[in-house]
C-alpha positions as CSV (number, residue, x, y, z in Angstrom):
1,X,60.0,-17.3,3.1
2,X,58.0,-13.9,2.2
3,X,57.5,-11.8,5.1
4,X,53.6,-11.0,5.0
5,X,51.4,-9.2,7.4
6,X,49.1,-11.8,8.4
7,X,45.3,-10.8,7.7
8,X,46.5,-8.6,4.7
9,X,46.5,-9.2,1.1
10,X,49.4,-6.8,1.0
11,X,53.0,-8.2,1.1
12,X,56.0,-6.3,2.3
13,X,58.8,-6.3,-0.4
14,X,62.4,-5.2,-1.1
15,X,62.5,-1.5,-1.4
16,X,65.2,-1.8,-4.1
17,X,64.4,-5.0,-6.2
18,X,61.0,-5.8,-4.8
19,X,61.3,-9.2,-4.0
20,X,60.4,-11.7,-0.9
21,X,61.8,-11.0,2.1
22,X,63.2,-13.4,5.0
23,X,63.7,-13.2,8.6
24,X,66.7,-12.9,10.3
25,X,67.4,-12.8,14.1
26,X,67.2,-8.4,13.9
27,X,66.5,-7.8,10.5
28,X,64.4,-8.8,7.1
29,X,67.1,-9.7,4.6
30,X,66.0,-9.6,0.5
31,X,66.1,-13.0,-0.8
32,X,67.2,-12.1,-4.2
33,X,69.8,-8.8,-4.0
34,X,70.8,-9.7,0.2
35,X,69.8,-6.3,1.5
36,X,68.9,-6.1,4.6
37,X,66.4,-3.9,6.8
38,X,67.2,-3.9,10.4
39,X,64.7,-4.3,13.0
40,X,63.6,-2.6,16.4
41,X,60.8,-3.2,18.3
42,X,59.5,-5.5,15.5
43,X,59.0,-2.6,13.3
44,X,61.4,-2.6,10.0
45,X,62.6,0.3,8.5
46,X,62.2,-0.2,4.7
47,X,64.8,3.0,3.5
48,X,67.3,2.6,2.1
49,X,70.5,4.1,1.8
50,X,71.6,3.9,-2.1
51,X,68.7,5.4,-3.6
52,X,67.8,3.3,-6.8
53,X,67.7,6.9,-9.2
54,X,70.0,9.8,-9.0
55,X,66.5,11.4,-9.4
56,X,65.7,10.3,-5.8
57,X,69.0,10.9,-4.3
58,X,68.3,15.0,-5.2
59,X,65.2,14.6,-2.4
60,X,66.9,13.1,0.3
61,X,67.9,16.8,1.7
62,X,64.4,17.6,1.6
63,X,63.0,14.1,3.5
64,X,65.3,14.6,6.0
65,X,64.2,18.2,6.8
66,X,60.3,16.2,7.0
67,X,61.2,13.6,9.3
68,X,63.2,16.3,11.6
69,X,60.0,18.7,11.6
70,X,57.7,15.7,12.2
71,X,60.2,15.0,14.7
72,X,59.5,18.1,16.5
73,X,55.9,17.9,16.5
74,X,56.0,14.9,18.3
75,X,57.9,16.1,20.6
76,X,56.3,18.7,21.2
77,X,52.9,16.7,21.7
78,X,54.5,14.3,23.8
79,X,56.0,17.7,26.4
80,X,52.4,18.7,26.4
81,X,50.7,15.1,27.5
82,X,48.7,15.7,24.3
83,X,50.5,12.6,22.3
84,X,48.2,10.1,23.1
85,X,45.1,12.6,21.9
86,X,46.7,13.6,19.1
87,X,46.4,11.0,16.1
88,X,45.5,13.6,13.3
89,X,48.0,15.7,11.8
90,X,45.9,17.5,9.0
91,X,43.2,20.3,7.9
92,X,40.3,18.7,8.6
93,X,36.6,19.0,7.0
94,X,33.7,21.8,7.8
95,X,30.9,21.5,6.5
96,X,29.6,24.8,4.9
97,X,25.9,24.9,5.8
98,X,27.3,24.4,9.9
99,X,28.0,26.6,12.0
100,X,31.7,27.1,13.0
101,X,33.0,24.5,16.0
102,X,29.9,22.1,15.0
103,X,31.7,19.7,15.2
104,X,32.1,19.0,18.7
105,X,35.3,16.5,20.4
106,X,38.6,15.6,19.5
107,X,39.6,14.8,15.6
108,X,36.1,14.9,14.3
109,X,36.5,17.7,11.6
110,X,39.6,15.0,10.7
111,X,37.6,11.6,10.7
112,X,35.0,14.1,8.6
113,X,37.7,14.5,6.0
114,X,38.2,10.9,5.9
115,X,34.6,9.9,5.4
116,X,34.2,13.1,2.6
117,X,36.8,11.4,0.9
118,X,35.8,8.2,1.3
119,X,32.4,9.4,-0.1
120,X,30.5,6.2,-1.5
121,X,32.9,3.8,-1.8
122,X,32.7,0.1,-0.1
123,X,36.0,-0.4,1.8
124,X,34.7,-3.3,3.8
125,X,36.7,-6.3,3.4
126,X,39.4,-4.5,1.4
127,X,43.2,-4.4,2.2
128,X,44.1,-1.1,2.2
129,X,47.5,1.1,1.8
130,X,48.1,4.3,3.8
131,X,50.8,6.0,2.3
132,X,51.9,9.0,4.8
133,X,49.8,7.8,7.7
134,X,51.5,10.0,10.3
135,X,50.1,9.5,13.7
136,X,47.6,6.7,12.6
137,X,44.3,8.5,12.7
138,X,43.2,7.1,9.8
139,X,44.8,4.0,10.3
140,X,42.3,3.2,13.6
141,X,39.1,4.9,11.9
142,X,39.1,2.4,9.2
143,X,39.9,-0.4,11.2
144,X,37.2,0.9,13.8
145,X,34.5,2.2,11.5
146,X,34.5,0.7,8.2
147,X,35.5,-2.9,8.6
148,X,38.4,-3.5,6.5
149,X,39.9,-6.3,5.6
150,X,43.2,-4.5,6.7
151,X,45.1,-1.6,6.5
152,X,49.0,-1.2,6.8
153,X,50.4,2.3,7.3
154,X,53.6,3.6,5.9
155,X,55.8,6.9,6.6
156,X,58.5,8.1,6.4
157,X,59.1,9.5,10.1
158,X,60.5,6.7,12.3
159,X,59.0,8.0,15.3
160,X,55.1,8.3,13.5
161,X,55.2,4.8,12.8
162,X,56.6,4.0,16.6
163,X,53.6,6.3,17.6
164,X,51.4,4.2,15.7
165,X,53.0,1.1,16.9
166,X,52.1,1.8,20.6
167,X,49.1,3.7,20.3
168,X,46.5,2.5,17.2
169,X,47.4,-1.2,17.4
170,X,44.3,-3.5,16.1
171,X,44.2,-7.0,14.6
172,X,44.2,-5.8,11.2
173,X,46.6,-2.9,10.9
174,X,50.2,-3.2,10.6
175,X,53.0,-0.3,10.1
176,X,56.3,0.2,8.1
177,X,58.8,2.9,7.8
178,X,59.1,3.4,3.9
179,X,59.2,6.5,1.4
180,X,56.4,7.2,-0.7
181,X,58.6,7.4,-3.5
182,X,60.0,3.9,-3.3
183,X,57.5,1.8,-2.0
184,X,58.0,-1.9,-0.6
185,X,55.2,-3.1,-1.3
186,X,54.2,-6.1,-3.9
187,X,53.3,-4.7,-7.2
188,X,49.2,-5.3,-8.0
189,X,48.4,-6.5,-4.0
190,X,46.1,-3.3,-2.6
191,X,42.7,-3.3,-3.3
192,X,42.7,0.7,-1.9
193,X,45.1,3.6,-1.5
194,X,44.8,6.2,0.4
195,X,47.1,9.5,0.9
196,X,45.9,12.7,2.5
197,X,47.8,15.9,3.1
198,X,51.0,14.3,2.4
199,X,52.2,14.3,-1.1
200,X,52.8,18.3,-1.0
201,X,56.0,17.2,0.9
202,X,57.0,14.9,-1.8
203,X,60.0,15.9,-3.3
204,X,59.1,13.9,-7.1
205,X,54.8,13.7,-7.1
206,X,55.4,11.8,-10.4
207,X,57.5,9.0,-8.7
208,X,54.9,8.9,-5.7
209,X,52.3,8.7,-8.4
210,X,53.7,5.6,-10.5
211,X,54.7,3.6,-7.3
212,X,51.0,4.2,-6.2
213,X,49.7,2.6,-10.2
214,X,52.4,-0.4,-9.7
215,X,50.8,-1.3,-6.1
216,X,47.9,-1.4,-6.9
217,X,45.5,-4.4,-8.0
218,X,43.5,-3.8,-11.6
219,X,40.4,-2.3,-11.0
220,X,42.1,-0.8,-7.4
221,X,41.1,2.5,-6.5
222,X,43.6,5.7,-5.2
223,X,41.7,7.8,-3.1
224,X,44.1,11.2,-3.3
225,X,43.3,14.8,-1.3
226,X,45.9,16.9,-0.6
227,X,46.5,21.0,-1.4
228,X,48.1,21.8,-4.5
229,X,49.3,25.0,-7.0
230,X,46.2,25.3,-9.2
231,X,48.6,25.7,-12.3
232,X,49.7,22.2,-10.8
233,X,46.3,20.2,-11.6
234,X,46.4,19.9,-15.4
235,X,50.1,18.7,-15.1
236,X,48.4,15.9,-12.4
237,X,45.8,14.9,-14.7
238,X,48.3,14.4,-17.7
239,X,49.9,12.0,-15.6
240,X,47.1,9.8,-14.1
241,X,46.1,9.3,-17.4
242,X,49.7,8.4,-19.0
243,X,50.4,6.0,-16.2
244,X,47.0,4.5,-17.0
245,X,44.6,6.0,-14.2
246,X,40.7,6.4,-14.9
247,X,39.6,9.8,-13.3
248,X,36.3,8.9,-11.3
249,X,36.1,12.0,-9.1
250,X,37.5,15.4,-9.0
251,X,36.8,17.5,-5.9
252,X,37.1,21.2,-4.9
253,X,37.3,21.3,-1.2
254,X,39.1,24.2,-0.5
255,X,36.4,26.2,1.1
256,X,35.9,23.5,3.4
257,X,39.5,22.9,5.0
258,X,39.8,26.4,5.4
259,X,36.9,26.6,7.6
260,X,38.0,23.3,9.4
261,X,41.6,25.0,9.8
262,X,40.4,28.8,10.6
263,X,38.1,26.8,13.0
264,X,41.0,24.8,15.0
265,X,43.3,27.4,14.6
266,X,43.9,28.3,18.5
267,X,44.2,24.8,19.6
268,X,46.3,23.6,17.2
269,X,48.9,27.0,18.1
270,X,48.8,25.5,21.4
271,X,49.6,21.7,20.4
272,X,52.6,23.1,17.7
273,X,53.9,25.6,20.0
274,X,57.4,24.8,20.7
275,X,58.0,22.8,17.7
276,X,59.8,25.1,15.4
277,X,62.7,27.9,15.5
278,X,59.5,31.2,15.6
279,X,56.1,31.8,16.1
280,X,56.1,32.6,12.5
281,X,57.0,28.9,11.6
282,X,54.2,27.6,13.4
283,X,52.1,29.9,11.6
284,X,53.8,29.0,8.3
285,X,53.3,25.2,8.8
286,X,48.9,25.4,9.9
287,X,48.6,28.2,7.3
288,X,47.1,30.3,9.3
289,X,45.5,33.2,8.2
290,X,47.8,36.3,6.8
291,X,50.2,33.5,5.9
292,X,51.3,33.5,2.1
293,X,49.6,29.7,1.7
294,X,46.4,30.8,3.0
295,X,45.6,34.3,0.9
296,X,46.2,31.9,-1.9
297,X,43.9,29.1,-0.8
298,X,41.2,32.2,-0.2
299,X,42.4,33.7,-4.4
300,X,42.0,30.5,-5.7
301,X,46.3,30.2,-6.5
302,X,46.2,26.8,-3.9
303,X,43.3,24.3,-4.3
304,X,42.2,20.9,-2.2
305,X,41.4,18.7,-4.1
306,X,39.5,15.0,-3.5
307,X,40.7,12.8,-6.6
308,X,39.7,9.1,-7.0
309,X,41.6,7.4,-9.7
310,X,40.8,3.7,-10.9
311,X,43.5,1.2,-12.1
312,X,41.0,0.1,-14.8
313,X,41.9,-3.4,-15.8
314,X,40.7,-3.1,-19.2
315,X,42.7,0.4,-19.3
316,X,39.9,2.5,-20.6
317,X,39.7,6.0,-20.4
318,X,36.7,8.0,-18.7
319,X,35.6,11.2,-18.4
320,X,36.0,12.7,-14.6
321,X,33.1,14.0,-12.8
322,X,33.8,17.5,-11.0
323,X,32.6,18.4,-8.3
């Protein structure tokens, strides 16, 4: 039979071929091509090891270099008894008009990104996709705050989606080891997705982008913020709307994650110490002020951006609104 998460819409596929799935005693085997996905601690691990493109077999280096740094963090968090505190891995949101550190206890200036990107939209009832959930914060807000119908998380690192596992576990969220690039997930069965601060470590966006469109149902929204090359964003666009996307919203944030980030910037030294090879690393990775990435957030070179892109069922084009 198909291998489904219970309260969710969304079905869990073959990675290659993208059918149903059966269970075996320690692994989830394809019913159509045979391949099969082992099993630990009841969590499969959708990669693969053929790639399906010589396209995605040029990344692999790179994914491997994520899941290792990931690796370390976690780590890292775990040496530090700061794991289980820990469920946000990103920027974060400040609000301009506030003073800085206004937004008092732990992950708020996170769950403030969430809701800014979230903005008006009615998620209650929906089945939602994370793609690059990392540690599950936004996994447990939904689930906590905003009533979903569910929400599954998906990353890459094996030992984010074992966090997860142990840490943000409710009724209606599941998690999966996958790559955002080849997602196994049935084609037109989200209502939502949502990816924040991860696609930047995507080695093919455009891949990312089209598995995001085939997921989702007509009419399903993508709710996109990450940081990206200014010269980047017309390329983006061009895509969205070639795959078929509708362009509801268009977001500058930038001056607000780098208040959020300037803002955290001594605790999160002391969560990441110890993670990577140099004090410069760590600075490297937060962007930390005097790094490369952050003068060009501050010039304008490096932009967030909050997109929301429509699966339009009747494939018509709109003009985005900016903000």
């Amino acid at each position: 039979m198909n291998t489904t998460w219970p309260l969710s819409g969304i079905t869990l596929v073959c990675t290659e071929c993208k059918s149903g799935l059966y269970e075996a005693d320690d692994c989830l085997i394809c019913e159509n091509c045979g391949l099969e996905y082992a099993r630990e601690e009841g969590l499969a691990s959708m990669l693969i090891d053929r790639p399906v493109a010589e396209k995605l077999a040029e990344g692999l280096a790179q994914k491997e270099v994520v899941i290792g740094m990931f690796d370390s963090i976690n780590r890292s968090l775990e040496e530090k008894r700061l794991s289980r505190f820990s469920t946000f891995i990103n920027w974060g949101y400040a609000p301009k008009n506030e003073q800085p550190g206004s937004l008092k206890g732990i992950n708020q200036s996170s769950i403030r990104l969430l809701r800014e990107i979230i903005g008006g939209l009615d998620v209650s009832g929906k089945d939602i996709l994370e793609i690059g959930c990392g540690r599950g914060g936004n996994v447990s807000e939904l689930c906590k705050s905003y009533g979903t119908g569910s929400v599954v998380g998906i990353d890459l690192t094996p030992s984010n989606i074992q966090f997860c596992q142990r840490n943000n576990r409710y009724e209606q969220a599941y998690y999966c080891i996958g790559d955002a690039e080849q997602l196994p997930v049935q084609t037109e069965s989200c209502d939502i997705v949502l990816n924040i601060e991860s696609s930047h470590l995507y080695p093919h966006i455009e891949l990312f982008f089209a598995e995001t469109y085939r997921v989702l149902k007509p009419g399903g929204t993508f709710l996109y913020a990450d940081i990206m090359s200014a010269s980047d964003v017309p390329r983006y666009e061009e895509q969205w709307q070639r795959l078929g996307f509708r362009t509801a919203l268009i977001r500058d944030i930038t001056g607000n994650v780098l208040q959020s980030g300037d803002d955290a910037l001594d605790s999160r030294l002391h969560a990441l110490e110890g993670s990577f090879e140099g004090e410069g690393q760590v600075w490297e990775w937060l962007e930390a002020p005097g790094t490369q990435n952050h003068t060009d957030m501050v010039t304008g070179r490096r932009v967030f951006k909050i997109v929301h892109l429509v699966k339009d069922a009747s494939g018509a084009e709109g003009e985005p609104s900016h903000g």
